[in-house]
C-alpha positions as CSV (number, residue, x, y, z in Angstrom):
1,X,0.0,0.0,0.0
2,X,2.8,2.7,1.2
3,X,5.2,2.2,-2.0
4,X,2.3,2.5,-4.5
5,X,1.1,5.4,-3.2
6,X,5.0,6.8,-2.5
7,X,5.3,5.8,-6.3
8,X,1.9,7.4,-7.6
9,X,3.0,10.4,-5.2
10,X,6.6,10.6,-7.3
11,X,4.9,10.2,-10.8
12,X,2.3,13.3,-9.6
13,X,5.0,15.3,-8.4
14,X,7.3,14.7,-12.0
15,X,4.1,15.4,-14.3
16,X,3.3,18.7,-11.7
17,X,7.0,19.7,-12.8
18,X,7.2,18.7,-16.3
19,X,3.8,20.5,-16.7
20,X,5.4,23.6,-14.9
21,X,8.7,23.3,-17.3
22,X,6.7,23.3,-20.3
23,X,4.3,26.0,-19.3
24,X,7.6,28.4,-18.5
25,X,9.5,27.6,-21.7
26,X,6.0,28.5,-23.6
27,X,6.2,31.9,-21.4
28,X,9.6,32.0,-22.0
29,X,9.7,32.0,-25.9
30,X,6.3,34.4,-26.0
31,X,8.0,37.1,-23.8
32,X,11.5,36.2,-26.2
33,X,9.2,36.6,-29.3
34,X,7.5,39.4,-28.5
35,X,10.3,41.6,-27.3
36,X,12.5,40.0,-30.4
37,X,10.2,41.0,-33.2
38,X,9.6,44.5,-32.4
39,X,13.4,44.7,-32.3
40,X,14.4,43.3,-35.2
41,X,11.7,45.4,-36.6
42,X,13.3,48.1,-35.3
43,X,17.0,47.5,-36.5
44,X,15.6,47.0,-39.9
45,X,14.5,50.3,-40.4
């Protein structure tokens, strides 16, 4: 009983933080994307 909920616990907790990962690097790249564009934008002029 205690392992498989220590193990269902574990695979929670690494989907919580893959989910979390994921999420930031999709932040990540729209803040990167729109601050990029607007610059290169910029320096083309």
């Amino acid at each position: 009983m205690l392992p498989f909920f220590l193990e269902r616990e574990v695979i929670y907790k690494g989907m919580n933080a893959s989910g979390w990962a994921m999420f930031s690097i999709l932040m990540f790249k729209k803040t990167v994307v729109s601050n990029w564009v607007p610059l290169r934008a910029y320096h083309k002029n």
